[in-house]
SETOR-741381 format. One line per 2 residues: number of its first residue (from 1); their letters; for each residue x, y, z of C-alpha. Coordinates in Angstrom, 3 decimals. Example, Ala and Ser with C-alpha at 12.3 -4.5 7.8 and 13.67 -1.06 7.14 Angstrom:
2
1) as) 12.300,-4.500,7.800  13.670,-1.060,7.140 .
//
This chain:
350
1) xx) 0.000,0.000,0.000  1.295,3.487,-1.355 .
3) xx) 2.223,5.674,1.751  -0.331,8.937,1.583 .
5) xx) 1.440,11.998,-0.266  2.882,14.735,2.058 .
7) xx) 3.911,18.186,0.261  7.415,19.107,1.033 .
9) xx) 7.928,22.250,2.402  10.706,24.597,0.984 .
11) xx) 12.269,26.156,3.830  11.981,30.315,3.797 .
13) xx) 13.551,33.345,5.229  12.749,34.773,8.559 .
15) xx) 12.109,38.570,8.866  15.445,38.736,10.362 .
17) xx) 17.641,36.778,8.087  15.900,39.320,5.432 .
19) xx) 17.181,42.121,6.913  20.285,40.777,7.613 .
21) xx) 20.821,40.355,3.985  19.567,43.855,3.052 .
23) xx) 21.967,45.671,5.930  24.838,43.404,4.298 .
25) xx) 23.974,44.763,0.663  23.453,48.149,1.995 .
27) xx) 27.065,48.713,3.520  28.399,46.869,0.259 .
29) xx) 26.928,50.041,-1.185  28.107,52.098,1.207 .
31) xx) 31.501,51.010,0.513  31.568,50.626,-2.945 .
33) xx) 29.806,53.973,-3.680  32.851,56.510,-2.442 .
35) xx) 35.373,53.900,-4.817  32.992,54.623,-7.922 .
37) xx) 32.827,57.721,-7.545  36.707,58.270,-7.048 .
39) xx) 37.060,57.003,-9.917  34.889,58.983,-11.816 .
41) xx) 36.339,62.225,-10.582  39.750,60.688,-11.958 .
43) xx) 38.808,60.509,-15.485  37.016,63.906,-15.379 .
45) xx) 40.324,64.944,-13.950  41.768,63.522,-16.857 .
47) xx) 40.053,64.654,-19.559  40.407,68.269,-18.003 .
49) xx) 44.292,67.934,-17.971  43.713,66.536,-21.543 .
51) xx) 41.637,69.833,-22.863  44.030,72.015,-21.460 .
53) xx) 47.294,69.797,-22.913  44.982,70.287,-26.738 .
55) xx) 45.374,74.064,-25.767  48.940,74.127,-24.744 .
57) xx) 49.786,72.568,-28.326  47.279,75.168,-30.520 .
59) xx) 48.737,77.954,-28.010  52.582,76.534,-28.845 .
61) xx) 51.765,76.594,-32.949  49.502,79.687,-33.157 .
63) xx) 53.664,81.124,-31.737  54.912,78.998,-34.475 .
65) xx) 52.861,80.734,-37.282  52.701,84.025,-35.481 .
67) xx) 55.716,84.275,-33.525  54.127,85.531,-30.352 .
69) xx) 51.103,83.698,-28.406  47.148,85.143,-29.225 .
71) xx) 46.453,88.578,-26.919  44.288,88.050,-23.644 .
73) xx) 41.599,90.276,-25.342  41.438,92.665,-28.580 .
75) xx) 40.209,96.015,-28.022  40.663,99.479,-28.764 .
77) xx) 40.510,102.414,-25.815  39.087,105.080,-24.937 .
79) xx) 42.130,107.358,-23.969  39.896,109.588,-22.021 .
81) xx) 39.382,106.927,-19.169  43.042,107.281,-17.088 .
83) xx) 41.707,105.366,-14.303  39.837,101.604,-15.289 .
85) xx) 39.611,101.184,-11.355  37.727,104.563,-10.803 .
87) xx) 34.317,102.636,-10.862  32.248,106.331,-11.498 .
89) xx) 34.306,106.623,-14.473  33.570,103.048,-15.519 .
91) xx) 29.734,103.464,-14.874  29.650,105.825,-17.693 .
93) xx) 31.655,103.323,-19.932  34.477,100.677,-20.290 .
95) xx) 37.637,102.015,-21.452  37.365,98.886,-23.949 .
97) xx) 36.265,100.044,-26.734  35.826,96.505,-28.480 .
99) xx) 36.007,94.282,-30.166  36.738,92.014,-27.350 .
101) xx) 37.485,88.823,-29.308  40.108,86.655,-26.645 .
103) xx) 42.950,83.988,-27.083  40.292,81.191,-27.334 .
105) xx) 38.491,82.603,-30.270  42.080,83.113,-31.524 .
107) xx) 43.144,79.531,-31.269  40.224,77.939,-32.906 .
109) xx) 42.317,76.864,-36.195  44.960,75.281,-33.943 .
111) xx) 42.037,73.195,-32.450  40.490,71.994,-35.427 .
113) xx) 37.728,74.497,-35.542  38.513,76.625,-38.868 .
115) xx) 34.855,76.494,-39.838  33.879,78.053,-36.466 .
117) xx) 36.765,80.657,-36.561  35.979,81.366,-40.034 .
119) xx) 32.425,82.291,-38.952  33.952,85.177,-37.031 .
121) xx) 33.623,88.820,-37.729  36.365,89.605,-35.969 .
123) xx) 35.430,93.154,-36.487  32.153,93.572,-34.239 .
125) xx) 32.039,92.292,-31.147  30.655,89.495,-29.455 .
127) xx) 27.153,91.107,-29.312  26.163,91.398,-32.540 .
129) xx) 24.062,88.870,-34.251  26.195,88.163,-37.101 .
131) xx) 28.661,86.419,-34.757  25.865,84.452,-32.777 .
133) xx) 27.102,81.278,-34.944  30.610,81.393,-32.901 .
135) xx) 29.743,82.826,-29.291  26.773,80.673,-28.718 .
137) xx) 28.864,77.795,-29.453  29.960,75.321,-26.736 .
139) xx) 33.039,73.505,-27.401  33.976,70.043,-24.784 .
141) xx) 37.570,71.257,-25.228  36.558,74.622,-23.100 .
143) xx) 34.699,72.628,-20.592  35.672,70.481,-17.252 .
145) xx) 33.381,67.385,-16.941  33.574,67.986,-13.561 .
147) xx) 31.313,71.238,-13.436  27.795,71.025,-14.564 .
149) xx) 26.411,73.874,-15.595  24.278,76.148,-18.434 .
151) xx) 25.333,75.974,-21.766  24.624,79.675,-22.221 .
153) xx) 26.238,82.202,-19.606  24.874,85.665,-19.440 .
155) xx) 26.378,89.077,-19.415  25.093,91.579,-17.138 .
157) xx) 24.505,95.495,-18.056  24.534,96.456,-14.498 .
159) xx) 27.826,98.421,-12.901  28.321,98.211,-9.540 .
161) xx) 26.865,101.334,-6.745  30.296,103.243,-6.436 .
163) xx) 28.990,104.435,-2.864  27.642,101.024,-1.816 .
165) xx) 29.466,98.070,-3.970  28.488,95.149,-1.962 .
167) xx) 24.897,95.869,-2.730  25.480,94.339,-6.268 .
169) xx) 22.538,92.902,-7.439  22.870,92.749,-10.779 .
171) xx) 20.221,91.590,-13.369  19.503,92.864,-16.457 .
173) xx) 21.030,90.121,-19.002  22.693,92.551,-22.044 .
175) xx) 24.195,89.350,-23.598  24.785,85.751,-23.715 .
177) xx) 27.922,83.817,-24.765  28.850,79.785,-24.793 .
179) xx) 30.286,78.735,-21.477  33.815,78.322,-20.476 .
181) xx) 36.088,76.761,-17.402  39.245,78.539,-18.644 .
183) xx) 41.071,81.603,-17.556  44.190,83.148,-18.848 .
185) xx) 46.850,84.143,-16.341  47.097,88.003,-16.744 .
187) xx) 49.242,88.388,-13.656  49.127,90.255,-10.165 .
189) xx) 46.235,91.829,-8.764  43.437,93.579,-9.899 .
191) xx) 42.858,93.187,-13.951  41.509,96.582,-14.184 .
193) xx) 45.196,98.066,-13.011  47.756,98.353,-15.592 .
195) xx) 45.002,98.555,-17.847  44.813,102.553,-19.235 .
197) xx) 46.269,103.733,-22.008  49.387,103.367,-20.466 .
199) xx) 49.444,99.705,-18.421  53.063,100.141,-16.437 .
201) xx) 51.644,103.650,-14.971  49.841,102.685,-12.071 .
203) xx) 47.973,105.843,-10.425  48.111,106.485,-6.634 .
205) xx) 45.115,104.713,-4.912  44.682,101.820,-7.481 .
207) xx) 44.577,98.696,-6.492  48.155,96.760,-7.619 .
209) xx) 47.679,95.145,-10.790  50.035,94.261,-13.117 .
211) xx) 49.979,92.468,-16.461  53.087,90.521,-15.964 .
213) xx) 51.034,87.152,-17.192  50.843,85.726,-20.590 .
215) xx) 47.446,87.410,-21.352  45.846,90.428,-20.818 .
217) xx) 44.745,93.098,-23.470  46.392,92.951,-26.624 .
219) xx) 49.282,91.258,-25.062  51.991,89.987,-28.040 .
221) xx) 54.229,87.715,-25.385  56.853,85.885,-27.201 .
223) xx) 58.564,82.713,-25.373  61.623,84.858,-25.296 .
225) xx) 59.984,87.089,-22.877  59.670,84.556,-20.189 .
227) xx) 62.454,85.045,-18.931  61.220,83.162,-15.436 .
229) xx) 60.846,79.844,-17.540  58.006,78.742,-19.458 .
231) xx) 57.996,75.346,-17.600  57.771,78.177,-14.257 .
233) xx) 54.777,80.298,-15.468  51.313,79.724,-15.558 .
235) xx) 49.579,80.308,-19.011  45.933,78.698,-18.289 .
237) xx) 43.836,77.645,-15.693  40.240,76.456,-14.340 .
239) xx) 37.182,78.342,-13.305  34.374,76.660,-12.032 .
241) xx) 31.249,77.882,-12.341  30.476,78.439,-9.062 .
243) xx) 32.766,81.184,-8.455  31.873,82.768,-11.262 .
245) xx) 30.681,82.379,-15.373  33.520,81.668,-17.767 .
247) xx) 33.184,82.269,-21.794  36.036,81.020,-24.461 .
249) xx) 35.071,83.785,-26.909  35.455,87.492,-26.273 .
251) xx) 35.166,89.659,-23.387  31.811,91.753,-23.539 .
253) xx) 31.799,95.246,-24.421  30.404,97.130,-21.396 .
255) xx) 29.270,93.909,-19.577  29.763,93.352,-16.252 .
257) xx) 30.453,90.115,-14.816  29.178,89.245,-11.043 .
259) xx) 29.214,86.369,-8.488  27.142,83.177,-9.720 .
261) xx) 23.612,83.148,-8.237  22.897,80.455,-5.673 .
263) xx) 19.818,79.401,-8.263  22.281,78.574,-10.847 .
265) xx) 24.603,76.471,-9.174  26.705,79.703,-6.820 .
267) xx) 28.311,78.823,-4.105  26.938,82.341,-2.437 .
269) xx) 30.513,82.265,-0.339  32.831,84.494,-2.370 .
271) xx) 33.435,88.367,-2.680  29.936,89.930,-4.451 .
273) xx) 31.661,92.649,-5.994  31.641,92.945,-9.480 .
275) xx) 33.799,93.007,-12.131  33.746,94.112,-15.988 .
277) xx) 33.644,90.917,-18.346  37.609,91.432,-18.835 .
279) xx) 37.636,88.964,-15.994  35.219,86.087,-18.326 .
281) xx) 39.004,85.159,-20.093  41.650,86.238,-17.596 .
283) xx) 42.362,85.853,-13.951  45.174,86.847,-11.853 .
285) xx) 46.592,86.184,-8.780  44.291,88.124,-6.798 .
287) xx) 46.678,89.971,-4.024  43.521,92.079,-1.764 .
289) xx) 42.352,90.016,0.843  45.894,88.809,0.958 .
291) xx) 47.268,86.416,-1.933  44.570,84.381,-3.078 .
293) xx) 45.740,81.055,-3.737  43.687,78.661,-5.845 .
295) xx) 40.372,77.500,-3.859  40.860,80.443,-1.682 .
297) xx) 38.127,80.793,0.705  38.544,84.874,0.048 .
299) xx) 37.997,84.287,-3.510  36.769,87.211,-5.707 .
301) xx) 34.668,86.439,-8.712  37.720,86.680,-11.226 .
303) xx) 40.317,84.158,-9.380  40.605,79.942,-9.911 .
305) xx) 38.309,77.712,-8.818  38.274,73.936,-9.887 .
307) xx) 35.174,71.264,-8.641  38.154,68.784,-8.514 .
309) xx) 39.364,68.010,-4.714  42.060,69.394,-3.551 .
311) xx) 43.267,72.088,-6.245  43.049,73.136,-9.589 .
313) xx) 44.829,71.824,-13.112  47.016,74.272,-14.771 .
315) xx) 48.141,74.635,-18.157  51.851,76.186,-17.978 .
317) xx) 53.572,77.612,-20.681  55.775,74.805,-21.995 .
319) xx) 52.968,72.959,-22.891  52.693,70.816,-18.961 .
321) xx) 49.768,70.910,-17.200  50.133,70.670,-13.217 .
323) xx) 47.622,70.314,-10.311  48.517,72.833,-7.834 .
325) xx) 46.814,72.161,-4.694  45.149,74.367,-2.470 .
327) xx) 48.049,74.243,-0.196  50.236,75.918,-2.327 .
329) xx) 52.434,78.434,-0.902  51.352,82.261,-1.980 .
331) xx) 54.618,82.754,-2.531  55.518,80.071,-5.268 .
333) xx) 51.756,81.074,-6.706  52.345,84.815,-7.086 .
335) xx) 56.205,83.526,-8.899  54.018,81.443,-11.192 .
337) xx) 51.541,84.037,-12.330  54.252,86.086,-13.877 .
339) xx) 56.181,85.620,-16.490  59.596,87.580,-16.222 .
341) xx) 59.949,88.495,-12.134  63.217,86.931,-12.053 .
343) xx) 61.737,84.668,-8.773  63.408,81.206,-8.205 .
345) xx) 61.125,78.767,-7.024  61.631,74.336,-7.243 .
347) xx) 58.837,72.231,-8.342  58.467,70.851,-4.810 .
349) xx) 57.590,74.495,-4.129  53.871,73.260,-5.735 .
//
């Protein structure tokens, strides 16, 4: 006789054994998560030190054809303006006259971008429709993957309230250009400085600012004039967006160029002053406040800024590209912003 049929019974998991399992997978996650990430950041890192190696090689044979790297900025003057700093003279208009196209508009055949450079009316500004094709271009080889932001970047009418210049609250858009997240080195100090009709008289009062970089307007710096080294001087570097906007093409006529708003990705911790759009393609080594080093935490809208931890990547004139960390000493940063100080500084120095 056949024994009666019994239904076996898989054995299941109790409510704790489940939650065993999911805390185990959780701090798997936990763990894993910071590793993936790391190495994320390390490739953006790299393809940042890779865009800025592309421009070190168009920078090194724009020289070759022209014998002197591209200018900061183009621009005519107006000779009647002594004092760029003297912010009620600058209300009533830049002493940049325009056009305003900068070194990255000027490299574009060295990059493989003739069609876009040949779009260029090099003879209007930035502003004008007719060159919409170029400055509302974005190009990856302008861009860190590491910051995320607009493709557009506007340009702000608004000057700063010469009694009150904290109050800045700029926000009438006159213009927008493709984004950037790199700044030529102009040198020490306040852009603005050094930049009248005559840029090595510096009048009484003015903050110090001197264009002893690689850029600044209608700069024609041969290799021969860095006399400091070209593997010691800084020739390109980041700005995030956070600090403030960044555009490859041209620095705006008459715009004005303020802290990033906390609704478009700011950081709301840096200096709110203002400064004119000179500072969307250059940067210095800011020296009020102290010297600002990279990261500073007294950073003013036109210094370096990088969403990478730890420092910035540099592009230096002989073509290298360094990561300076925040750490570095002000001293061996001011040495690298200039170009022919006679300082002597050691790579360890950064």
């Amino acid at each position: 006789m056949r024994a009666p049929f019994q239904r076996r019974v898989s054995p299941g998991f109790t409510l704790i054994e489940l939650l065993v399992v999911i805390a185990i997978i959780a701090v798997l996650i936990a763990l894993l998560l910071p590793a993936v990430q790391a190495a994320r950041e390390a490739a953006r890192r790299a393809s940042c030190v890779n865009n800025l190696k592309q421009m070190g090689v168009a920078l090194h044979n724009y020289h070759e054809s022209m014998n002197v790297f591209p200018p900061g900025y183009v621009s005519a003057i107006n000779p009647t303006i002594l004092d760029p700093c003297n912010q009620d003279q600058e209300a009533g208009g830049s002493i940049d006259l325009g056009p305003g196209w900068a070194w990255g508009s000027m490299i574009l055949p060295q990059l493989d971008q003739t069609p876009l450079y040949n779009s260029v009316n090099f003879s209007l500004s930035v502003a004008y429709p007719a060159n919409n094709t170029c400055s509302t271009t974005l190009l990856s080889v302008y861009i860190c993957p590491s910051d995320d932001a607009p493709s557009l970047v506007p340009v702000l009418a608004n000057p700063p309230d010469p009694a009150n210049p904290g109050s800045y609250s700029g926000s009438q858009v006159v213009d927008t250009v493709a984004r950037g997240n790199y700044v030529g080195m102009f040198g020490l100090g306040e852009i603005c400085a050094g930049s009248g009709p005559n840029p090595n008289a510096i009048l009484p009062g003015d903050p110090i600012g001197i264009p002893a970089g690689i850029f600044y307007r209608n700069s024609a710096i041969r290799i021969a004039a860095v006399t400091d080294g070209t593997s010691n001087t800084i020739a390109v570097g980041e700005r995030s967006h956070n600090l403030s906007f960044v555009t490859w093409t041209a620095r705006s006529i008459n715009g004005w160029l303020g802290k990033t708003p906390t609704s478009q990705g700011g950081s709301d911790r840096f200096n709110p002053s203002p400064e004119e759009c000179w500072t969307q393609v250059l940067g210095p080594a800011g020296l009020e406040d102290g010297t600002r080093t990279p990261d500073d935490p007294e950073a003013h809208v036109e210094d370096y800024w990088s969403m990478h931890p730890g420092g910035v990547n540099f592009l230096f004139t002989d073509g290298s590209v360094h990561f300076l960390k925040q750490s570095i000493s002000p001293i061996a940063w001011r040495a690298l912003a200039t170009r022919a100080f006679g300082e002597v500084i050691s790579a360890d120095s950064y």
